[in-house]
C-alpha positions as a printed NumPy array, in Angstrom:
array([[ 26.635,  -2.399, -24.225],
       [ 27.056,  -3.201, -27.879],
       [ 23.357,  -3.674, -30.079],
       [ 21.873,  -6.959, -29.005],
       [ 21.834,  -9.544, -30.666],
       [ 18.629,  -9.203, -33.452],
       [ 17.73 , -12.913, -33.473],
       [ 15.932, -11.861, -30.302],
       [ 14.032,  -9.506, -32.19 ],
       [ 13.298, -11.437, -35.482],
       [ 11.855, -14.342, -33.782],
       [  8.534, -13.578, -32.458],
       [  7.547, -11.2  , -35.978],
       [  8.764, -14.662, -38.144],
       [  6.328, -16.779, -35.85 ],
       [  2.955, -15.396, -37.432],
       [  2.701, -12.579, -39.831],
       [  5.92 ,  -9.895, -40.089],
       [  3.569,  -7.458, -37.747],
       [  2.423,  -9.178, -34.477],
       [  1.054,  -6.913, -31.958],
       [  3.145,  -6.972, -29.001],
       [  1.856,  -5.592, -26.041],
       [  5.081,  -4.963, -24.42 ],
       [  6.745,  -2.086, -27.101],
       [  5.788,   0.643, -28.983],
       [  5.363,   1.242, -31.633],
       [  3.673,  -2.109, -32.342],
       [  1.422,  -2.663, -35.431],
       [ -0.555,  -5.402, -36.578],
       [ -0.4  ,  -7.808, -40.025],
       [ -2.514,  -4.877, -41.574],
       [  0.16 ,  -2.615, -40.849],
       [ -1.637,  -0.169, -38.935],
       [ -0.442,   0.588, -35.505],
       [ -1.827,  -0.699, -32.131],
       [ -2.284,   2.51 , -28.872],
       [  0.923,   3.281, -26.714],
       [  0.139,   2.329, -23.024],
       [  2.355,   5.604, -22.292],
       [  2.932,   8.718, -24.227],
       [  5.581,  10.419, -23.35 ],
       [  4.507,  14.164, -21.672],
       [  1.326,  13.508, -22.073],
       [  0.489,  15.463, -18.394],
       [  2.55 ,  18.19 , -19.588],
       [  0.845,  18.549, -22.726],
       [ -3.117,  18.653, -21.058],
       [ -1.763,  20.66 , -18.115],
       [ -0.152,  23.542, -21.144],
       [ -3.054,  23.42 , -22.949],
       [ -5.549,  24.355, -20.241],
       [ -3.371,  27.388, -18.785],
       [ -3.552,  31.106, -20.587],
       [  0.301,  32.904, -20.956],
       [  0.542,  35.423, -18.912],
       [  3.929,  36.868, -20.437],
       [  6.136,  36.746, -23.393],
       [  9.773,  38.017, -22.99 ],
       [ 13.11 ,  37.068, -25.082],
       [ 14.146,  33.899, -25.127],
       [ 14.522,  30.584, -26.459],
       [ 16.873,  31.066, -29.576],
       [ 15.492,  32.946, -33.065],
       [ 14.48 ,  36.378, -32.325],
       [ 11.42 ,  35.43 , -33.589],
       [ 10.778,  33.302, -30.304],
       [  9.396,  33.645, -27.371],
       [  9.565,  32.441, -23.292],
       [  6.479,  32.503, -22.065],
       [  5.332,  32.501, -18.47 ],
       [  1.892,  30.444, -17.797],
       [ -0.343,  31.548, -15.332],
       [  1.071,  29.038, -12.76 ],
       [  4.358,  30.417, -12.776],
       [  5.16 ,  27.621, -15.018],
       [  7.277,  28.3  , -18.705],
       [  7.064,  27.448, -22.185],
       [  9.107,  27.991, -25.338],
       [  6.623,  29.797, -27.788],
       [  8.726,  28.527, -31.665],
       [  7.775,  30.849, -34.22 ],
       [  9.066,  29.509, -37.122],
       [ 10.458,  31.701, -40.222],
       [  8.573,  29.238, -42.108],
       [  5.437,  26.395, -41.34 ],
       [  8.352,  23.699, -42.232],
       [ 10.223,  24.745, -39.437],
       [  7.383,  23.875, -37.097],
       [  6.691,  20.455, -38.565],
       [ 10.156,  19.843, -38.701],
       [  9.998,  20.413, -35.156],
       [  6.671,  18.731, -34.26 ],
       [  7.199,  15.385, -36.479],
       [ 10.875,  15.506, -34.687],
       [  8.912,  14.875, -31.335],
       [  6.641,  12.338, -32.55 ],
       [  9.707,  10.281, -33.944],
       [ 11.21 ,  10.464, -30.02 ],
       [  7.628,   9.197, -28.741],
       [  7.719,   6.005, -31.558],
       [ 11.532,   5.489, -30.293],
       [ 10.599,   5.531, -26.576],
       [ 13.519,   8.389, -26.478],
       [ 12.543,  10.808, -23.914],
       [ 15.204,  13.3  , -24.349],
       [ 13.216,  15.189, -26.673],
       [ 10.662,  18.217, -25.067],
       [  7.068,  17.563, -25.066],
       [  5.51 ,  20.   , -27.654],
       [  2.183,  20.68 , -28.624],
       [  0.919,  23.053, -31.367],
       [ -0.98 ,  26.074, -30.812],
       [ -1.969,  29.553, -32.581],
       [ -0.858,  32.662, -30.727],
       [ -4.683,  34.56 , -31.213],
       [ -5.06 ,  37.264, -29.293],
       [ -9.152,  36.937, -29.263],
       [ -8.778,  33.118, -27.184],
       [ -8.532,  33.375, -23.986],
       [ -5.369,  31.399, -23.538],
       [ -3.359,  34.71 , -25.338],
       [ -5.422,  37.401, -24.336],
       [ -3.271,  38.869, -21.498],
       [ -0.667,  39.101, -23.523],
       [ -2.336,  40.706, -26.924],
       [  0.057,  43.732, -27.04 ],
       [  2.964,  41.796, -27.376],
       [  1.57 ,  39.963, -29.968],
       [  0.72 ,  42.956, -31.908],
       [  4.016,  44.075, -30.869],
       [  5.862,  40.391, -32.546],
       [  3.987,  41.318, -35.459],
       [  2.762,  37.503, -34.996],
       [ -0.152,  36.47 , -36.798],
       [ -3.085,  34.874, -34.958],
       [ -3.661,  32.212, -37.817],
       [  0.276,  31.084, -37.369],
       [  0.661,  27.32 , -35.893],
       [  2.943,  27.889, -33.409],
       [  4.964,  25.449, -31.403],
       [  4.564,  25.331, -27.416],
       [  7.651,  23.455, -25.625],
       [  9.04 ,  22.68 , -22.818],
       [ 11.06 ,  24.974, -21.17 ],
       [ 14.479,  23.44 , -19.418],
       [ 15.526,  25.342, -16.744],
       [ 18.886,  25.2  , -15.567],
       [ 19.948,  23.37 , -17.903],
       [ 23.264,  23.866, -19.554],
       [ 25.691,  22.996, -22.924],
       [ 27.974,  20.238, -23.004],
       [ 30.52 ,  19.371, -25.749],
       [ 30.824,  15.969, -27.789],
       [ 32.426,  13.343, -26.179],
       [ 36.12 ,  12.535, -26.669],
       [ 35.228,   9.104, -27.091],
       [ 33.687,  10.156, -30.16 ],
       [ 35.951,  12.33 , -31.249],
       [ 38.506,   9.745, -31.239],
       [ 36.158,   7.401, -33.061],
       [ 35.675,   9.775, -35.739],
       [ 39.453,  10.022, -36.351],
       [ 39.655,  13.72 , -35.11 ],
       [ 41.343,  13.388, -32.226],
       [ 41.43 ,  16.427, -30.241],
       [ 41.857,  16.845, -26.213],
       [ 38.909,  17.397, -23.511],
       [ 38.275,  17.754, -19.872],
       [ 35.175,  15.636, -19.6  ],
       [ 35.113,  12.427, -17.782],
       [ 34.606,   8.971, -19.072],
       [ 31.149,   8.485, -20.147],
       [ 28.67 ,   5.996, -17.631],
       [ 26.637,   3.832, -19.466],
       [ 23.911,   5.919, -19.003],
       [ 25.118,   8.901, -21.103],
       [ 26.687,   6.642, -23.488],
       [ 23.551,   5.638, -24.549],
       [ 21.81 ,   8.988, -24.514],
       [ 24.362,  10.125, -27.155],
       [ 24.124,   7.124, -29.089],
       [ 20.223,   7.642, -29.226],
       [ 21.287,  11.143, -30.302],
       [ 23.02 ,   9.469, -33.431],
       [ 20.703,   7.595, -34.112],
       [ 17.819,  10.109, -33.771],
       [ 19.408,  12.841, -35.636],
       [ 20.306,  10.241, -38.562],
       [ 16.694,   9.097, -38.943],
       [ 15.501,  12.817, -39.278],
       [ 18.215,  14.038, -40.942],
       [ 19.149,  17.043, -38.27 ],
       [ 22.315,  18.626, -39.772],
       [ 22.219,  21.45 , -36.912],
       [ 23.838,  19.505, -34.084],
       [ 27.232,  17.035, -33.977],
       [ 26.784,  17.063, -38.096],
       [ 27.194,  20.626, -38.364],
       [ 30.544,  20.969, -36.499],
       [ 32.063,  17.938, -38.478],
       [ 30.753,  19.856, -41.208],
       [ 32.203,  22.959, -39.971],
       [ 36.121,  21.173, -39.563],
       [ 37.025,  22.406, -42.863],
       [ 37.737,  25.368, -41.905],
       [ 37.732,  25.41 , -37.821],
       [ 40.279,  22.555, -36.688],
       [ 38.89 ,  22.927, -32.874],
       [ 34.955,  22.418, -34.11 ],
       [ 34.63 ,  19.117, -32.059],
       [ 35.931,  21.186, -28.888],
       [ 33.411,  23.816, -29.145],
       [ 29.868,  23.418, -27.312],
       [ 27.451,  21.563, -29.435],
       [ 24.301,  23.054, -31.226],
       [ 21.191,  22.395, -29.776],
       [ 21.875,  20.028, -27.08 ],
       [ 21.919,  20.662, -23.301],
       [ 22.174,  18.684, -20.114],
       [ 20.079,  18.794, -17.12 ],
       [ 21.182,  19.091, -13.699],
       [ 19.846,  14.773, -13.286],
       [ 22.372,  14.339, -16.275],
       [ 19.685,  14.051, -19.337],
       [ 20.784,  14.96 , -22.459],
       [ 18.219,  17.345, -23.731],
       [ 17.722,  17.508, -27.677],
       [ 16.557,  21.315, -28.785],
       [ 15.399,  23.078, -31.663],
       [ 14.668,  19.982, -33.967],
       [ 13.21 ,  22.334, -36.624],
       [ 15.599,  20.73 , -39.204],
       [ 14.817,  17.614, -38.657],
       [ 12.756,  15.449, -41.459],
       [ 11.498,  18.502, -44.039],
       [ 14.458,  20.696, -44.309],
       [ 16.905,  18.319, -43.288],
       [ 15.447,  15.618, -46.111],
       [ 15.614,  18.556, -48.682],
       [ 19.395,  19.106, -48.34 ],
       [ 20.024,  15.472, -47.557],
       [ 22.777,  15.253, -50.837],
       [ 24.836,  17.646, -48.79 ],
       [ 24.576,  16.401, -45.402],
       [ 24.372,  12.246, -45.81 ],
       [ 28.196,  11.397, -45.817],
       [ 28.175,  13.383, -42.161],
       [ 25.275,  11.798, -41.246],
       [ 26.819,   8.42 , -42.301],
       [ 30.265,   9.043, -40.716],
       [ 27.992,   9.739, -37.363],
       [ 26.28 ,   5.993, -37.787],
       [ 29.263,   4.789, -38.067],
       [ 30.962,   5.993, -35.263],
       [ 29.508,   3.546, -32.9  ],
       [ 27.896,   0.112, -32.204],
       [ 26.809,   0.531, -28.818],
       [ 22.729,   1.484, -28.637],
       [ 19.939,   1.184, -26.527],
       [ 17.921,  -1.871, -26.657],
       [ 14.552,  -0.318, -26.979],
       [ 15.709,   1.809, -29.708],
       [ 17.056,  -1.045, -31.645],
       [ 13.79 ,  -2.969, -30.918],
       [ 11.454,  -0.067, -32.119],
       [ 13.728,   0.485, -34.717],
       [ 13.625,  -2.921, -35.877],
       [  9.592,  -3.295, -35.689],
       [  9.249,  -0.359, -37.952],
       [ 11.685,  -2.285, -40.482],
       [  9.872,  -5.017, -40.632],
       [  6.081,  -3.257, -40.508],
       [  7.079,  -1.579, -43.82 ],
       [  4.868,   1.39 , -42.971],
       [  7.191,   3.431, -40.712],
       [  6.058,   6.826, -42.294],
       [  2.512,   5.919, -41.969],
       [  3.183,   5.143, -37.875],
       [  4.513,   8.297, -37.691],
       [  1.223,   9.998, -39.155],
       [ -1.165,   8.168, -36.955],
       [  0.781,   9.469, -34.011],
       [  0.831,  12.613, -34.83 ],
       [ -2.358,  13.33 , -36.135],
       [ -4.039,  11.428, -33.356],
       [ -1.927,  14.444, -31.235],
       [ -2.242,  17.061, -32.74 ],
       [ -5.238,  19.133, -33.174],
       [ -3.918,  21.552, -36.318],
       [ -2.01 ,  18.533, -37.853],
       [ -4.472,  18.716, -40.655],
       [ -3.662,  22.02 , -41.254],
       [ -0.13 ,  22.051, -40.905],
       [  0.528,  18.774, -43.24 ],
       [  2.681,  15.992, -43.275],
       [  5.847,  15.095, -45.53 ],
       [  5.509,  14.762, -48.777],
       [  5.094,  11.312, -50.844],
       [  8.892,  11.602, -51.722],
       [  9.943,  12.234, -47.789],
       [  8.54 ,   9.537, -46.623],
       [ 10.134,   6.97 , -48.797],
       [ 13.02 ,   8.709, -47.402],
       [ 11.886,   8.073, -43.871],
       [ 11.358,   4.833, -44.478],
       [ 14.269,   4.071, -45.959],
       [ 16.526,   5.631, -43.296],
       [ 14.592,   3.361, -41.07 ],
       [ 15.867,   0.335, -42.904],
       [ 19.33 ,   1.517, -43.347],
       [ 19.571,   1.536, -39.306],
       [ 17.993,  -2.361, -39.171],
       [ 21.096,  -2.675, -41.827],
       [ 23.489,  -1.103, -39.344],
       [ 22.028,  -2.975, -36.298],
       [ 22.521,  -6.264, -38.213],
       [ 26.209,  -5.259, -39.462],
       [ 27.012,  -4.392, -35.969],
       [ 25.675,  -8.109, -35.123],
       [ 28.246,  -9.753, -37.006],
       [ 30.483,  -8.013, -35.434],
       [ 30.213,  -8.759, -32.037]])
């Protein structure tokens, strides 16, 4: 399904003022700009039922060395992210919150922690910790652990798109998955994540077979969902090295006209509420309980954010005419 037409959007916003709470998507804000509660957040009973259970073990897993798979006391698991740096986490954390304002639920549910040996939520497993060299006043993320999940390789159809050609084994795409990758695109343009589809077009200079080769921090379950991992350099890092990144990231937009028609809605209310950055905020501090602590982007950043938001509604419409 190509991106709907945006007359249906523009409509009820040009009827009163450009921000009109509507009840009926998320994230909806009101003339003031300031953005009304979701009925649904997305992991929410994940996130209260994490937070209440201690970890119980800590073995390898979950990528960097520096990380950990944890086991909760209910038998349950967690990836413990400690970052090399505190950008990686909010890299990681504001990734999430962008999902939750897109209604894209392919992203894990996170929530921030400190790994403290002296709270009762670490204290079986303190000798690790000292072990990790961790330190107990390190914001930490906690996320969702996928299990038996597995890799999966970019589509052919977007191979071909891109004008790379190339041969695979995989199946045509339903609708279903089409739009789970093109949410993908779209998600990893707005934050800027070079260290997933970008990163092999980037790394076709020298590796003709890139496209072939499983792709970065993505899996699939065994439902089908597309499972977007390791987000840490999305937004900060990713908005830092943006000069060397944006004509991949552009090439990506390009590649298709075929979205989701939430995501083009939510995507098109935070266009015209001119305060996307600020939505994103208010969702994430409201969240997270070290938010204060671990910042926010930067005045600079979220201009950026804000401006990648607009550049989609500019795709979305281009894509209109099109049709």
């Amino acid at each position: 399904m190509r991106t709907p037409p945006l007359g249906f959007f523009l409509v009820p916003f040009m009827c009163t003022s450009i921000c009109t709470p509507s009840p009926s998507c998320y994230p909806s804000c009101t003339s003031s700009g300031q953005i009304l509660d979701s009925p649904q957040v997305p992991g929410r009973d994940w996130w209260e039922h994490t937070g209440s259970l201690r970890v119980i073990q800590l073995e390898a897993g979950c990528g960097r060395a520096t990380n950990r798979l944890a086991t909760l006391e209910d038998g349950s698991r967690v990836c413990v992210r400690y970052g090399v740096d505190q950008d990686q986490v909010l890299g990681e954390t504001l990734s999430f919150h962008v999902a939750t304002l897109l209604g894209i639920n392919n992203v894990p549910p996170l929530v921030l922690t400190k790994p403290d040996p002296s709270w009762q939520k670490w204290s079986a497993v303190r000798d690790s910790i000292v072990a990790l060299n961790w330190s107990a006043n390190t914001i930490v993320s906690l996320t969702q652990w996928v299990p038996n999940a597995t890799q999966v390789s970019i589509p052919i159809q977007f191979r071909k798109q891109l004008g790379t050609g190339g041969y695979s084994t995989l199946e045509n795409l339903t609708p279903s998955e089409l739009l789970q990758w093109t949410d993908l695109i779209l998600f990893d343009y707005l934050t800027a994540n070079f260290d997933r589809v970008a990163n092999h077009l980037f790394n076709l200079q020298w590796d003709r077979l890139a496209l072939d080769r499983l792709t970065n921090n993505l899996l699939r379950t065994s439902e089908g969902q597309l499972v977007f991992i390791d987000n840490e350099a999305g937004l900060v890092h990713g908005y830092r090295v943006l000069d060397r990144w944006e004509h991949i990231h552009q090439m990506l937009l390009n590649s298709t006209c075929e979205y989701r028609d939430q995501t083009v809605q939510r995507l098109t209310e935070l266009n015209l509420c001119r305060k996307a950055a600020q939505h994103l905020r208010q969702v994430y501090e409201a969240r997270e309980p070290f938010a204060k602590e671990l910042g926010f982007l930067s005045e600079a950043h979220m201009l950026i954010f804000q401006d990648r938001v607009d550049t989609l509604y500019r795709h979305f419409l281009k894509c209109d005419n099109e049709t």
